[in-house]
N, C-alpha and C positions, 0 to 999 in steps of 0.2 A: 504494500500500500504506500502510496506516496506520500514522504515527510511531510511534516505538518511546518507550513512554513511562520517565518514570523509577521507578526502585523504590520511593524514597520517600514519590511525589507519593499523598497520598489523592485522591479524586475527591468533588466536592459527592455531599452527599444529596439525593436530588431528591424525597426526601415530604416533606425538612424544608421545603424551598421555598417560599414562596406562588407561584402563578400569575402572570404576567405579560401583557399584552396591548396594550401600548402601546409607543412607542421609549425605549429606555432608555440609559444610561452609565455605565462602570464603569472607575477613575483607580486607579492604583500607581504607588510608587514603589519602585522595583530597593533593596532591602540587602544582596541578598549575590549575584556573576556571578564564575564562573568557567570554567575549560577542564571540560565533562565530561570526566573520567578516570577511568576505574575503579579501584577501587581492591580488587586480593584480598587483602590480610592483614587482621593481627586489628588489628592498632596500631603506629606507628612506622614511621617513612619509610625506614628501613635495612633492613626487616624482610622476609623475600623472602614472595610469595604467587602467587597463581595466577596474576596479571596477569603477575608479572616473577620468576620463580623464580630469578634468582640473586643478588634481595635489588635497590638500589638501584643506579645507574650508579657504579660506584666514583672513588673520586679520582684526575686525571691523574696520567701518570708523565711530569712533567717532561724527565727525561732523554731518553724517548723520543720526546716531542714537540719535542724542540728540533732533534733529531736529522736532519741536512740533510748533505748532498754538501759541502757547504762549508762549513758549522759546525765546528770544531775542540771538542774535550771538553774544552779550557782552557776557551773561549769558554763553554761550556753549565754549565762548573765556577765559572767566575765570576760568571757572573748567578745563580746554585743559593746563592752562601756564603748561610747566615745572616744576619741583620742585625746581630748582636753579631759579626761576624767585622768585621778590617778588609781594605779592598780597595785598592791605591796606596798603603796608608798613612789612610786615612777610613774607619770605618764607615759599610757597606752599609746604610746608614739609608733608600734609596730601594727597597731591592728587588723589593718590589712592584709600584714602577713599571718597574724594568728589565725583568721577566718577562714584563709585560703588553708592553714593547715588541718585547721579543725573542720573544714568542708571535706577533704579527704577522707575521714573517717567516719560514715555512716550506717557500717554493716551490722549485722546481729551481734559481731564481738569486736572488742573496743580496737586489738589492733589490726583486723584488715585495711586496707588499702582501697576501695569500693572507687576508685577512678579505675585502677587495674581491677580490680574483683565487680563490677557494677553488679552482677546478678546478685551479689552478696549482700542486699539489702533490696528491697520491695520495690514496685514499680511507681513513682509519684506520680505519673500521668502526664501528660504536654499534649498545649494545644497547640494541634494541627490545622493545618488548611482545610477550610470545610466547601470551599466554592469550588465550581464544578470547569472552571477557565483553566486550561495551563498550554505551555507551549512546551514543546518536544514533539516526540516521534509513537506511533503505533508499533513498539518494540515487538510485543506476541500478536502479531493482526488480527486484535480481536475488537475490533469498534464496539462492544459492549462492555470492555472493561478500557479503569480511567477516567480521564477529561475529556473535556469536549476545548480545543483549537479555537484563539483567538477568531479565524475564517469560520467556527462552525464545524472545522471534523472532529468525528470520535474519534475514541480510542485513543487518545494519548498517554503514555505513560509517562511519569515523572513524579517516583514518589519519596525522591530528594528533595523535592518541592513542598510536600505533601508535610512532610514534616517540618522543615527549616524555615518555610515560605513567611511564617507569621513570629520569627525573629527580628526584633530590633534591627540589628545589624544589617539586617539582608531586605526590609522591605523598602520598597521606593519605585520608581520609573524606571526604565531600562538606562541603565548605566548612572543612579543617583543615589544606591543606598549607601550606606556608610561603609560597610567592605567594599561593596564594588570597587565605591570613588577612591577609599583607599589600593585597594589591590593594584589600579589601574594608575594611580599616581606611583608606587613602588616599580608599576614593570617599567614603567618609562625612564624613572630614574637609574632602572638599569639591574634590577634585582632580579630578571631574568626576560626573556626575548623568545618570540613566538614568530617562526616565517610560514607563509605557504607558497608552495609551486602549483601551479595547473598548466599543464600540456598536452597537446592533441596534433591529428592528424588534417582534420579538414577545417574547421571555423569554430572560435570560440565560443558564440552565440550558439549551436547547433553541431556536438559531435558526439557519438555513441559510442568511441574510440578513446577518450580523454586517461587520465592521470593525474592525480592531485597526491601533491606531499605536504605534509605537516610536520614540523618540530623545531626543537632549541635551536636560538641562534644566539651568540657571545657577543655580537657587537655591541655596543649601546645604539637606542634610539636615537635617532635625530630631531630634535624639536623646533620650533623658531617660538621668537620672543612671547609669544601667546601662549605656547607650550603646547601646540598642534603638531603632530608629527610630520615631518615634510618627506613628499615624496621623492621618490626616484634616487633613495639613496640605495648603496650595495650592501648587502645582509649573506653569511654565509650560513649552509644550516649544516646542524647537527646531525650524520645518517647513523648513529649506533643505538643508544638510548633517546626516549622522549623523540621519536621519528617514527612516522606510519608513511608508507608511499600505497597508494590502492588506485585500483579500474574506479574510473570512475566516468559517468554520463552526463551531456550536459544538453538543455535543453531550453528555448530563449532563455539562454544567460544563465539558467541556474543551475548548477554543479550537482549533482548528489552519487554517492559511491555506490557500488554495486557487489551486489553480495552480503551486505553483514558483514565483512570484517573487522578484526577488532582493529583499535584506532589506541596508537600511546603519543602521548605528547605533553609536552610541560602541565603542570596542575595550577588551579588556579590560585594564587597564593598571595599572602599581605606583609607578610614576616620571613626571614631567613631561614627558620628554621621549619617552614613548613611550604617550603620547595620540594621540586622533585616531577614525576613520571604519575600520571595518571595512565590508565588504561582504561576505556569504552568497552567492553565487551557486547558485540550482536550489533557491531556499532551502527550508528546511521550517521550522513553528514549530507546538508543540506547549505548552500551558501550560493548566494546572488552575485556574481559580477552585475556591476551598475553602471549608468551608462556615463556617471562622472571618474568613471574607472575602481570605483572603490567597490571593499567585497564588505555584506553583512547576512549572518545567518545563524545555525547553529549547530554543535555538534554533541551527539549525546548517544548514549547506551547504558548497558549496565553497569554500574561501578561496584565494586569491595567496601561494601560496609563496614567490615569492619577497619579497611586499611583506613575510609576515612574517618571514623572515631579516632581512629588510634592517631592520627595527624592532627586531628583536631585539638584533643585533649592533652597532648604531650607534643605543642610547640619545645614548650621544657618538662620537667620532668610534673612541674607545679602549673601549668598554666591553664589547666581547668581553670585552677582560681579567678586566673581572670574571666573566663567563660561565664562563671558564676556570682561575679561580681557587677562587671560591667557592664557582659551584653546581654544582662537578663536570663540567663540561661539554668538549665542544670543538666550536668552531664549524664545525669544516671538516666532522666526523663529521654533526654537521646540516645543511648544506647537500647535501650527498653523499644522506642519508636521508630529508629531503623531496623531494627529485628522482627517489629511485627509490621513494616511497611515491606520488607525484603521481600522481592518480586519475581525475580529471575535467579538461574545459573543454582540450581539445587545442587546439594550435596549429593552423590551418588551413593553413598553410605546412609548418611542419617534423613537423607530427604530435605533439610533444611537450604532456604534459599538465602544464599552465598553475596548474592549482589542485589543493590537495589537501582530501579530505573532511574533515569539522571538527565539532564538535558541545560546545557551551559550556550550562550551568545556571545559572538563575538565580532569587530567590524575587523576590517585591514585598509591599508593603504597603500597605493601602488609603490613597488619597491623591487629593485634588483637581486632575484634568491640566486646566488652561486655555490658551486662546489667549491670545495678547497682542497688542494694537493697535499694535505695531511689532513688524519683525523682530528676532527673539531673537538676538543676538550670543552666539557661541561664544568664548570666551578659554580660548585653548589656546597663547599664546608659549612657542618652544621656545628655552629657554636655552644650550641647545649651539649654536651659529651653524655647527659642521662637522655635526652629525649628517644633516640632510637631504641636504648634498652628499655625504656617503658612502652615503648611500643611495642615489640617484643613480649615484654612479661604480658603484656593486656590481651595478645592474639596465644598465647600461648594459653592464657587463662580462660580464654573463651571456647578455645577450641577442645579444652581436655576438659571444660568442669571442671576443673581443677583450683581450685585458692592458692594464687600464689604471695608467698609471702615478701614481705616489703626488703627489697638489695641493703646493703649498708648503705649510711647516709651520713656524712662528715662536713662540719666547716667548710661553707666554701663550696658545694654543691649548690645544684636548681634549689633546692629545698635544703635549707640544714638539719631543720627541726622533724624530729624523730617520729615516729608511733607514739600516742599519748599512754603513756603507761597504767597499770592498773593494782595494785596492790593485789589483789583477793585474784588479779587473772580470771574472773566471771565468763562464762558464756554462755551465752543465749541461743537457744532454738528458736528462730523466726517465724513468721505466718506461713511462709512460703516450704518448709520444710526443710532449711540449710541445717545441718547438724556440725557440731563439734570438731570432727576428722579432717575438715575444709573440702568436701563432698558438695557438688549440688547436681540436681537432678536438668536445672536448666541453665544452660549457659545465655 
């Protein structure tokens, strides 16, 4: 079934065209990628609309989250003071950091880790996206499951959307929420670089024969004083990782790949440490040549749920914290909602589905993609020296049931401050059936 295009994208004119008959190439470079999410109100990320009628994800209630078998309302009243209050006799000058540490710990017993263990404590619920508009693709061609398409089609899958769509961060216009604008001001300054190639045999407007490549490029962007990326400059790209080349079709003007292959290519990212390789799995990619030369569309399929938790939540080893401070969020409530959103690419063993549908936007601008006579190195060093290994413990703990318990943790790490300790060592049997042995029945 044919991509589900986006609302914005015009489509080339094809009388303004000249004819073409020979093989041809056509070079961008990415200025603006993001999560497709819809977006139904008029203006303002607080504002409720059709996507998310009861306005944005509101801000945590502390109280309630801290709220544990074995947490005492001293304990949740003391990391809560103010930072103008004093605590022992010092002002609460850290509390930030205490909350973000005491957020980590919400499981049935005082010291798991429930950023890496999240089954290990109850599901609190998140509100999702309840309106029926989304843009992406009919990944399992089933027009009765899904959204219904900006234009009106069924069946869209996107239930990356479905979950995320009615976060702070992420709601707004196509290219205006607060990640976006962020993410999109980082790649430019150079935190990492997206090219595409499209080439054919007969005319770009109209060829059945085409080629499109995506991935990493090292150059920096080029801007002018407005901080508009300027065309026609030279970009090399990356062919080993974060690089897809596929068959792809093109038909007045718009591109789309043929076959479902999967698709890797840079991720879309706002920080250092949460760079890297995305993979599309069953991908689809849909994107407009226009007739001002610029490309806009979007590319999507199924992603790794878990890989994006685990990027999410361990920028550093701590920086849930900020998820759950700043952007409203809570980590456990999204671990819990990509797992029961998870759509595609099932476990061959346990049945469970592996990836969830996904569907991201993005424009380019004409721009020179060349090879280079040596491999393009990627520089992507991740500064957190724990975030990878919490990623790690977190897929490792998901994938086995398993409780894993918290690495050493010293001065001078993402996090210094340890497991809150317990004298009597207590533990609780949860609603859910976690038992003692660090056993669970549901990852």
């Amino acid at each position: 079934m044919r991509a589900r295009a986006l609302a914005f994208v015009s489509v080339m004119a094809v009388a303004a065209t000249p004819a073409f008959a020979a093989p041809w190439v056509r070079g961008f470079v990415v200025d603006q990628y993001e999560p497709a999410f819809y977006y139904g109100a008029k203006a303002g990320t607080m504002e409720a609309g059709t996507d998310c009628p009861k306005g944005t994800t509101p801000d945590n209630d502390y109280n309630a989250l801290l709220k544990t078998a074995w947490r005492s309302n001293a304990e949740i009243a003391k990391v809560l003071k103010p930072a103008t209050l004093e605590i022992d006799g010092t002002f609460n000058s850290r509390r930030e950091f205490l909350l973000s540490s005491a957020l980590r710990y919400r499981g049935f017993r005082r010291d798991i880790d429930t950023w890496v263990n999240p089954f290990a404590a109850p599901d609190p619920g998140m509100q999702e996206v309840t309106g029926k508009i989304a843009e992406g693709f009919d990944l399992d061609n089933n027009p009765k499951t899904g959204f219904i398409s900006p234009t009106g089609e069924r069946g869209v899958d996107n239930n990356l959307y479905r979950v995320m769509g009615c976060g702070m961060a992420y709601r707004g216009k196509p290219f205006s929420s607060y990640l976006g604008t962020r993410a999109n001001d980082k790649m430019l300054e150079g935190l990492f670089g997206i090219v595409i190639r499209v080439s054919g045999t007969k005319d770009p407007v109209n060829d059945d024969n085409a080629v499109i490549e995506i991935g990493y490029t090292p150059e920096r962007i080029i801007k002018d004083a407005a901080g508009k990326v300027v065309p026609d400059y030279s970009y090399r790209i990356a062919k080993a990782a974060q690089y897809t080349k596929v068959n792809a079709r093109i038909k007045n003007g718009v591109i789309e790949t043929v076959g479902g292959p999967d698709i890797r290519m840079p991720v879309f990212s706002w920080f250092e440490n949460n760079r890297g390789e995305i993979t599309f799995y069953k991908a689809r990619l849909q994107l407009s040549m226009n007739p001002d030369t610029s490309l806009a569309g979007l590319v999507g399929g199924y992603i790794d749920w878990r890989q994006y938790y685990g990027r999410d939540t361990f920028d550093t080893s701590s920086s849930a914290g900020t998820r759950e401070t700043y952007y409203h969020e809570n980590q456990l409530a999204k671990y819990y909602a990509l797992k029961r959103n998870a759509d595609g690419l099932p476990d061959p063993k346990t049945g469970q589905n592996m990836g969830i549908s996904a569907a991201f936007r993005l424009t380019g601008v004409r721009a020179y993609v060349r090879d280079s006579s040596r491999p393009v190195a990627i520089n992507e060093p991740l500064s957190s020296k724990s975030a990878p290994i919490y990623r790690a413990l977190f897929r490792k703990a998901s994938l086995t049931a398993t409780i894993i318990p918290d690495p050493p943790r010293k001065q001078g790490d993402d996090d210094e401050i340890p497991a809150p300790k317990d004298k009597e060592q207590q533990t609780v049997r949860n609603e859910e059936g976690k038992s003692t042995d660090g056993r669970s029945s549901d990852p």
